[in-house]
N, C-alpha and C positions, 0 to 999 in steps of 0.2 A: 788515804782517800783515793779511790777509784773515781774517776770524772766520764761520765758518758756524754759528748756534745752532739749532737745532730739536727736533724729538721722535725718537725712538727712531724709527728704519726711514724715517722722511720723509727724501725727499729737498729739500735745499735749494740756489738757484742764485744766483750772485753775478755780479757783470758786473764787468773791470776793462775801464778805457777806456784806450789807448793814442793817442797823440799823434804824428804825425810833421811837428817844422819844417821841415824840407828840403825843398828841391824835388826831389827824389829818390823812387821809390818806395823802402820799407822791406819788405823778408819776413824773418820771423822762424819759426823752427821752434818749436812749444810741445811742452814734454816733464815730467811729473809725476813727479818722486821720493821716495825717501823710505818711511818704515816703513809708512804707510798711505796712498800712491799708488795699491792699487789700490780703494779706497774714492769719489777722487775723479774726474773722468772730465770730456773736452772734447768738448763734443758736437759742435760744427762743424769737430769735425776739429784737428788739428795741428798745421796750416799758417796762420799770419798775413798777411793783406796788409795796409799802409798805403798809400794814394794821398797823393802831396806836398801837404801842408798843411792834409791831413785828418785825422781822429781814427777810432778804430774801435772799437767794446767787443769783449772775447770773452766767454764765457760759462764759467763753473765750477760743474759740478756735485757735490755731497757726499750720500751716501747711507750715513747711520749703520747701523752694525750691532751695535755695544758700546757701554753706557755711558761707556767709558773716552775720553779726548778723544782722537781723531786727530790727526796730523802730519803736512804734507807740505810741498817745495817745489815750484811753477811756476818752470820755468825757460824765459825767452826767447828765443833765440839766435837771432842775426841770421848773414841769408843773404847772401855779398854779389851783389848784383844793382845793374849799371853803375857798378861802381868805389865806389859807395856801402858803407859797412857801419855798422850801428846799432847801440848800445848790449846787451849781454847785461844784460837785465833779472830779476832773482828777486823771489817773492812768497812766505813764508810762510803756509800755509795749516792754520789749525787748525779745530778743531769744539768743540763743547761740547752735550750734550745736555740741554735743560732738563728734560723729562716726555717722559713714554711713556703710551701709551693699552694697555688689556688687546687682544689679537687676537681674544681668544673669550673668553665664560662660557661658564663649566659647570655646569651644575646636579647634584647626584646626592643619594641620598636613602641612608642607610645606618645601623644600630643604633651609639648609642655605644658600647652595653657587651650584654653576653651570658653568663650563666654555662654 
């Protein structure tokens, strides 16, 4: 489970790091599901590369719009490239929003009462 906390309307960005033992390149297509998929969003795009025996982060970003916690899955899916195929990986990903800041005051000036 990946937890994104922040304020109201902030967007917040999370890194998973991905790992490849093989001497094999690994590509994975990344794909976001779920009730509020489209709340979260991959900025570099959809497509994963690993180099053999490297590691790579992708990036997750989450941009609240309701108080109410978001839900979604990261899903993995490996591409097969030179006979190699990798593991389909999933991440739950939720939000929780701690505070929100007001967007605007307002000031207005008005009689409480009037006969």
């Amino acid at each position: 489970t990946i937890e994104f906390t922040g304020a109201l309307h902030a967007t917040v960005v999370k890194q998973v790091r991905l790992k490849n033992p093989s001497v094999k390149t690994l590509v994975y297509s990344a794909t976001l599901v779920g009730r509020d998929a489209d709340d979260f969003s991959l900025p570099k795009g959809n497509t994963v590369i690993i180099a053999p025996k490297r590691q790579t982060s992708i990036n997750v970003e989450f941009t609240s719009r309701f108080l109410r916690p978001a839900e979604a899955v990261l899903l993995l899916i490996s591409k097969r490239v030179g006979g190699i195929n990798g593991a389909t990986l999933t991440f739950f990903l939720k939000s929780e929003v701690k505070h929100f800041e007001p967007a605007d005051i307002l000031k207005c000036k008005s009689p409480c009462y009037e006969l």
